[in-house]
Each structure stands twice: as C-alpha cells, then as structure tokens.
Z-matrix of the N, CA and C atoms (Angstrom, degrees):
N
C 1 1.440
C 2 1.506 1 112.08
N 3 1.745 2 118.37 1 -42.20
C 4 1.279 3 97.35 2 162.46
C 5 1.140 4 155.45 3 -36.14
N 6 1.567 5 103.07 4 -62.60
C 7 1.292 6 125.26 5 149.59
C 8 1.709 7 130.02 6 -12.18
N 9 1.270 8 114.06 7 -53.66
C 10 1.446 9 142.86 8 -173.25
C 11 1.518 10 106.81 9 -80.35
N 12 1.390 11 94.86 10 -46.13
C 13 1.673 12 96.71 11 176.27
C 14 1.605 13 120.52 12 -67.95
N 15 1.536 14 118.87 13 -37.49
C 16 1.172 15 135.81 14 -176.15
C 17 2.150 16 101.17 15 -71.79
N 18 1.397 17 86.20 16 -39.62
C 19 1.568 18 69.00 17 -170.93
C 20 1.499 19 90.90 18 -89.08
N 21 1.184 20 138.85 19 -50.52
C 22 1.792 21 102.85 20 179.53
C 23 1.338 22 119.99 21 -55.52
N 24 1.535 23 123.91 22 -12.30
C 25 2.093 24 101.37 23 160.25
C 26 1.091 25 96.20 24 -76.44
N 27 1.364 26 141.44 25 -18.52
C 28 1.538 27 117.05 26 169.16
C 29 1.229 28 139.09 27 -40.71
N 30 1.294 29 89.29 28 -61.01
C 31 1.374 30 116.13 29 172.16
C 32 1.479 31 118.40 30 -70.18
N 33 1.116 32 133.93 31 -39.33
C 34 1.222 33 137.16 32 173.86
C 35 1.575 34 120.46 33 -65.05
N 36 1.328 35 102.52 34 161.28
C 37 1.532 36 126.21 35 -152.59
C 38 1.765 37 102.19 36 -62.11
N 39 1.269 38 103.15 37 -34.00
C 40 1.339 39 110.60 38 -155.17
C 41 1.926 40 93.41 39 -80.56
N 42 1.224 41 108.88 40 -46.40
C 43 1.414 42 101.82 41 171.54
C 44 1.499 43 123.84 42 -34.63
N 45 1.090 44 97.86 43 -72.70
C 46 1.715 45 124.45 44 174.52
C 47 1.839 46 110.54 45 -32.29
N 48 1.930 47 106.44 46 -51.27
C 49 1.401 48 93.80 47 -174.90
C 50 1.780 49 96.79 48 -76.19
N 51 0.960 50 117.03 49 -36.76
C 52 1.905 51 116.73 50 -159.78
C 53 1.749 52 84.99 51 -59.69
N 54 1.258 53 130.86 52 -55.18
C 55 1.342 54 120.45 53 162.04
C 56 1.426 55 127.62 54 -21.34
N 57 1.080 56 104.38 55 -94.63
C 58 1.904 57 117.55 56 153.13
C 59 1.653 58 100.96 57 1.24
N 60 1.416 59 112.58 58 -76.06
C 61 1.511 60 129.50 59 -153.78
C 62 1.472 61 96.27 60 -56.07
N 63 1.349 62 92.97 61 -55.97
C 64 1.659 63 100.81 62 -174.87
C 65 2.052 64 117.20 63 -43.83
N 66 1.272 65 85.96 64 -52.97
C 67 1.427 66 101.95 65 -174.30
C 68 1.732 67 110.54 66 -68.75
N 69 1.631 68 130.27 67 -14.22
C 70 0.866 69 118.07 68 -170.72
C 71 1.656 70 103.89 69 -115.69
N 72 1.868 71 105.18 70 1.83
C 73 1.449 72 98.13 71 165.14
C 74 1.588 73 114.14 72 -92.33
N 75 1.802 74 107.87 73 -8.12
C 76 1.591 75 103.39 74 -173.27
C 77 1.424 76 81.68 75 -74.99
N 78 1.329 77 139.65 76 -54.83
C 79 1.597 78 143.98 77 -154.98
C 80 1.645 79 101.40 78 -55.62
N 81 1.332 80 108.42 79 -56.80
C 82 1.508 81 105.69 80 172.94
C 83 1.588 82 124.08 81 -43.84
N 84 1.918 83 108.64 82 -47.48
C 85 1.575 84 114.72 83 -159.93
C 86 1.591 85 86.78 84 -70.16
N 87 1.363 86 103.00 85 -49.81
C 88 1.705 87 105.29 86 -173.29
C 89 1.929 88 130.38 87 -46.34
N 90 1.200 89 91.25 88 -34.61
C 91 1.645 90 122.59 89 178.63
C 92 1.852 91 93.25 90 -70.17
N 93 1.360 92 102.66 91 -76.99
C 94 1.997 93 104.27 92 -167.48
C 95 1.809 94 96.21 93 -56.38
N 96 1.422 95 121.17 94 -28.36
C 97 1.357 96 101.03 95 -178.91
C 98 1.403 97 116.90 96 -80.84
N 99 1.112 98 122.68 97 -40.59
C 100 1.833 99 114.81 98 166.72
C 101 1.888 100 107.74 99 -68.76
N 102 1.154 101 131.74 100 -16.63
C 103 1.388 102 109.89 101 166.86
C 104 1.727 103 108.29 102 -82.54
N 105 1.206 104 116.29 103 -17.09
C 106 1.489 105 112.59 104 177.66
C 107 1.438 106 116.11 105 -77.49
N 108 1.414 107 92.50 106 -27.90
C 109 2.101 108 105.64 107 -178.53
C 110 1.567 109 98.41 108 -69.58
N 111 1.285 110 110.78 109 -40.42
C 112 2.122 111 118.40 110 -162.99
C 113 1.469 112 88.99 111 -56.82
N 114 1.833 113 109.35 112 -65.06
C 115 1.623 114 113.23 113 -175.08
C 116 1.173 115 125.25 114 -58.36
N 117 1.065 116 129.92 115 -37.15
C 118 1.372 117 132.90 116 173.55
C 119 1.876 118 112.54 117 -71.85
N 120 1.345 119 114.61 118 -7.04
C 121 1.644 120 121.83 119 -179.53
C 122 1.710 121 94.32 120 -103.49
N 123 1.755 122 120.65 121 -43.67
C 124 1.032 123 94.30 122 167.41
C 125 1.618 124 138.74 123 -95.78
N 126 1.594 125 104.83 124 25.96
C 127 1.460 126 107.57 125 169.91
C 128 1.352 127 94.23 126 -88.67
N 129 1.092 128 132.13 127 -48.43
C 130 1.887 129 127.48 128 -166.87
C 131 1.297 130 89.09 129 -67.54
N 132 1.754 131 151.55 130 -40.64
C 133 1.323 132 102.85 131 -161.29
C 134 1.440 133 98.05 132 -90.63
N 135 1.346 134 133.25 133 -3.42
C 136 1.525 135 125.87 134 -174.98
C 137 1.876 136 102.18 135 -84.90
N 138 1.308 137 107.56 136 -19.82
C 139 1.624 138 104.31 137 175.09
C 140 1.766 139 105.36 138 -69.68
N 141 1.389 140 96.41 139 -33.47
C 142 1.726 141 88.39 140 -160.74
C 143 1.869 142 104.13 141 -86.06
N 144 1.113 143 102.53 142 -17.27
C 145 1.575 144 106.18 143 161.59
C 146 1.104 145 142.95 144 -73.23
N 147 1.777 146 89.88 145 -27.31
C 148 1.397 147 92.18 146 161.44
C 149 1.480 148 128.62 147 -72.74
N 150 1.629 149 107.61 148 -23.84
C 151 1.515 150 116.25 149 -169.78
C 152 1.523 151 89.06 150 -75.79
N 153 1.353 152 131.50 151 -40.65
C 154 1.599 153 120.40 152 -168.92
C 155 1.637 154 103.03 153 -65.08
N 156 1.293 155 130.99 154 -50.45
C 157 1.367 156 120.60 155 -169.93
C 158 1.472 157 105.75 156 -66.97
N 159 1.460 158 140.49 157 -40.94
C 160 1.105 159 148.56 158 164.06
C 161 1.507 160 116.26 159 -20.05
N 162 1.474 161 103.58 160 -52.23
C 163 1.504 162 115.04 161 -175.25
C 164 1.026 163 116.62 162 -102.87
N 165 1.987 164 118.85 163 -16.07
C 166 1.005 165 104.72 164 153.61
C 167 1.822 166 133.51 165 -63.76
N 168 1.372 167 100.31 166 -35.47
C 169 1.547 168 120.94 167 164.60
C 170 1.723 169 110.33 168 -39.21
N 171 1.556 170 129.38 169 -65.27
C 172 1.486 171 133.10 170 170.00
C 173 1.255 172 103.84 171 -37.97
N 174 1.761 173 116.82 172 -48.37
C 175 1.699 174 99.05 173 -164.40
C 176 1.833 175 96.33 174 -73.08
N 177 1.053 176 123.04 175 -46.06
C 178 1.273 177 107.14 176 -172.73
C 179 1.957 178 124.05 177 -61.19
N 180 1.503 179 104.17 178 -28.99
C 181 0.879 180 96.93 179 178.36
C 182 1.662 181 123.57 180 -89.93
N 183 2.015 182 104.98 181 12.89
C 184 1.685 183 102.89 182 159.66
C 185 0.912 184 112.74 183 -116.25
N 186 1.995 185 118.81 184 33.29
C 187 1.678 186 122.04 185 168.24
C 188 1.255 187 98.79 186 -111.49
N 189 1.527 188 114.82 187 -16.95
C 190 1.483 189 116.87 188 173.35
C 191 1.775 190 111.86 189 -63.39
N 192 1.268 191 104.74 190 -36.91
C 193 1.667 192 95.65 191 -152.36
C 194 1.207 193 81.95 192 -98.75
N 195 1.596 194 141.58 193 -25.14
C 196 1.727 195 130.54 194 156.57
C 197 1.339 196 99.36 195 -23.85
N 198 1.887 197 106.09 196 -77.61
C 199 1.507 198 100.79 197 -151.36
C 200 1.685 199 110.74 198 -62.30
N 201 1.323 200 109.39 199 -22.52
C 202 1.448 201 102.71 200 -164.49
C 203 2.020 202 106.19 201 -74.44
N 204 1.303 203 108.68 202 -14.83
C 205 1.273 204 103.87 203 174.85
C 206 1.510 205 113.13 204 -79.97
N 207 1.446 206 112.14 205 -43.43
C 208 1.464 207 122.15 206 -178.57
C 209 1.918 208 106.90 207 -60.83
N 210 1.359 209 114.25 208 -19.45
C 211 1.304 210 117.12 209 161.35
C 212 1.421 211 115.11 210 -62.50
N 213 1.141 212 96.14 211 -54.73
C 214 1.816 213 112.77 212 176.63
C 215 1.255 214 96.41 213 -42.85
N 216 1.526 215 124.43 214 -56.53
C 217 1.759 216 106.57 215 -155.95
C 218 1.521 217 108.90 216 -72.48
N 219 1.478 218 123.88 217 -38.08
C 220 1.094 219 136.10 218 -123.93
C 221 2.014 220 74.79 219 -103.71
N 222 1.150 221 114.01 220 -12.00
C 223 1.310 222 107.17 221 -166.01
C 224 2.106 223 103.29 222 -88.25
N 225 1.257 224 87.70 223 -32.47
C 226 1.511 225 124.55 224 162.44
C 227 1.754 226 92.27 225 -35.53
N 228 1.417 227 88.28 226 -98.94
C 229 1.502 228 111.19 227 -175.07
C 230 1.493 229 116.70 228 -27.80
N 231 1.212 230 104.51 229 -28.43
C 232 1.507 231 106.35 230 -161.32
C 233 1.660 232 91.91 231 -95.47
N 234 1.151 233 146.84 232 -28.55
C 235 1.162 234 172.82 233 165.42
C 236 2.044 235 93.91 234 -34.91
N 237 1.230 236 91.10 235 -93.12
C 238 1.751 237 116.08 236 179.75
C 239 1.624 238 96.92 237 -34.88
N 240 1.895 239 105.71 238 -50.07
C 241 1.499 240 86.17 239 -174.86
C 242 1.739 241 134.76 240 -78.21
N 243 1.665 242 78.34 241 -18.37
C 244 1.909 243 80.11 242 166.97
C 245 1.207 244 120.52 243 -82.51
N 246 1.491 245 127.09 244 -12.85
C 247 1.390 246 132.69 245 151.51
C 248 1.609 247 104.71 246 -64.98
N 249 0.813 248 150.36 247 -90.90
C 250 1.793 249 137.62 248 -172.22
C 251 1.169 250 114.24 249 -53.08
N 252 1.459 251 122.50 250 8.71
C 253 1.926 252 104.39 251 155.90
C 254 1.298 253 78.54 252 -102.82
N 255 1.547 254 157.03 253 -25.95
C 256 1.465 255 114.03 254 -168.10
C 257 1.166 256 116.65 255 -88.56
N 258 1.779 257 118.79 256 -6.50
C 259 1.419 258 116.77 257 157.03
C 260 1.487 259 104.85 258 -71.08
N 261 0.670 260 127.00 259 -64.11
C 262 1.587 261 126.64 260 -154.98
C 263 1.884 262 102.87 261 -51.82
N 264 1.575 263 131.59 262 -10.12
C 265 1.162 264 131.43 263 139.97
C 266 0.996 265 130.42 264 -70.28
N 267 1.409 266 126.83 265 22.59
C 268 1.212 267 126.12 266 -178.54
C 269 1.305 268 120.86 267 -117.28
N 270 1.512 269 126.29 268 160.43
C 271 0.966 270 126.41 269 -169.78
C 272 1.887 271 118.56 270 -64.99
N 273 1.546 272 80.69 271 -45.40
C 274 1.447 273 102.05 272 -176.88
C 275 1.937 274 111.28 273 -48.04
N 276 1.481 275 99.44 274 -30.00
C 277 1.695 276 97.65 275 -154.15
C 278 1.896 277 91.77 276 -88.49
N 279 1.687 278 110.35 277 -12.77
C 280 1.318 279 117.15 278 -161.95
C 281 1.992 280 94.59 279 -71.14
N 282 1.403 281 89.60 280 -53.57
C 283 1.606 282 93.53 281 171.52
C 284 1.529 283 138.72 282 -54.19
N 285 1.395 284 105.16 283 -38.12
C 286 1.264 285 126.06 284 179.10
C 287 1.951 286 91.82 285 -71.23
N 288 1.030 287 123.69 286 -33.19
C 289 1.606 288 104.55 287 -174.72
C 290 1.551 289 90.92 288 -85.39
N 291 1.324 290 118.13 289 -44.48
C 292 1.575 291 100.08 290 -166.98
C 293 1.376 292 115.94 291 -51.31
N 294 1.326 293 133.19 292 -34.40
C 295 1.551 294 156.25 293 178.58
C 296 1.358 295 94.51 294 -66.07
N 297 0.853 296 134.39 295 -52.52
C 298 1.277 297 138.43 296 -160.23
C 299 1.837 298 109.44 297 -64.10
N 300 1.659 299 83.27 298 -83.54
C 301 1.924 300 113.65 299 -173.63
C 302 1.735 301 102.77 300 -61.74
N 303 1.165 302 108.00 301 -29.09
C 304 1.666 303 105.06 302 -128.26
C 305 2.085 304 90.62 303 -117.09
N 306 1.499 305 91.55 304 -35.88
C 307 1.875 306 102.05 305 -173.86
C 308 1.581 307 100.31 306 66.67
N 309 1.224 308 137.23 307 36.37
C 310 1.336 309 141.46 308 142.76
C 311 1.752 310 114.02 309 -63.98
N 312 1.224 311 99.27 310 155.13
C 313 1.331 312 111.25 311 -170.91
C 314 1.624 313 104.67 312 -146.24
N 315 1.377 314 123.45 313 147.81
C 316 1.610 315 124.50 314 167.30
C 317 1.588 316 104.40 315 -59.16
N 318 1.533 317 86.71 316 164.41
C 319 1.866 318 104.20 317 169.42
C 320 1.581 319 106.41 318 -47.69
N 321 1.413 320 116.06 319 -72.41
C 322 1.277 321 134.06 320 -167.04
C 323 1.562 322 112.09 321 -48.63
N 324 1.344 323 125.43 322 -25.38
C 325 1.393 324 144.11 323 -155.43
C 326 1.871 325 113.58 324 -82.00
N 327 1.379 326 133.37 325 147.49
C 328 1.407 327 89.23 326 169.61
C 329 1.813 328 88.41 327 -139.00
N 330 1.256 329 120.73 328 160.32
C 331 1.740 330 111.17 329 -136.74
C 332 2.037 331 74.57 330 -127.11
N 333 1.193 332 112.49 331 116.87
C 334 1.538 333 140.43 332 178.83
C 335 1.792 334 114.45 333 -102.50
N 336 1.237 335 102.82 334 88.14
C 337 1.273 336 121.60 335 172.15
C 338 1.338 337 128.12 336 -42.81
N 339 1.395 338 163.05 337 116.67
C 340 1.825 339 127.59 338 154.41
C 341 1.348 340 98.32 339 -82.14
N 342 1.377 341 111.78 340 169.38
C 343 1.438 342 128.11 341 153.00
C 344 1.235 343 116.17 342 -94.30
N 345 1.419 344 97.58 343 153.39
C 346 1.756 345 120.53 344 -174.13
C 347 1.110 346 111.12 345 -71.91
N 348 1.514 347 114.65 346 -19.60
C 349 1.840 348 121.99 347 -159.59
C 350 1.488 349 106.97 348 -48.58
C-alpha cells in the first residue's frame, strides 16, 4: 500500500505544485542572494572611492593655498617693481646715479676730496 500511495502523490497535482513552490523559493533565495552580493560589492567599491577622492580633495586643496600664497608674494613683487620704475623716472633717482656712478655734482655744489696719503 505504500508503494501505491507514494506513487499516486507522485502523480498527483498537489505534488507537482509543492514542487513548483519549492523550486520558486530556491529561485527567489538564490535571486535576493546575488542582488545582496551586487549591493554589498557596490557599497565597498563606492566606500573606497569615496576615501580616494576625499584625499584626493586635501591634496588639491594644499596646492591651492600654495599657489594662492605664491600669488601673494609675486603680487608683492610686482608691487615694489612698479614702485622702482616710477622712481627710476624721476628726476631725483637721475641725480642720485649721477653722484653716485658718474661723481657729477650741480653748478651750485662744490665736490671736497680727502687724500689717500
């Protein structure tokens, strides 16, 4: 009688769906476990990208405040030099080299030597 009984749930309807069920919860567990593996592969590589742009961000933002100081100097520099070309049009700076380079002196002036002796 076993026998007979086992093969008519075989055969019968009810086998077939509890089958079915079976087969569409391995398909299901199998399905949520590779979409959980995808998400969980793309949270680690979006974590570790984030730490690279992060630090890439620091290096850029201590080449920023480099250049922005080296602006500072150079802005400096540029400063001093447009101040010494507008002396160097001047009358005053024309004299000061002649006195200087040249040992010229004005009319009015009278130019007092020492000796080396």
């Amino acid at each position: 009688m076993d026998i007979y009984v086992c093969w008519a749930y075989f055969h019968s309807k009810n086998w077939r769906c509890s089958m079915a069920g079976k087969r569409k919860k391995r398909v299901n567990r199998l399905g949520m476990t590779g979409i959980c593996v995808v998400l969980i592969a793309f949270t680690c590589i979006l974590s570790v990208k984030t730490v690279q742009l992060k630090d890439r961000q620091k290096e850029y933002q201590s080449k920023i405040e480099i250049l922005q100081g080296q602006i500072g100097k150079e802005e400096d520099d540029a400063a001093q030099l447009e101040e010494k070309r507008i002396y160097v049009q001047t009358k005053q700076y024309v004299e000061e080299i002649a006195r200087e380079k040249l040992g010229l002196v004005n009319a009015d002036e009278l130019l007092i030597k020492a000796n080396d002796d």
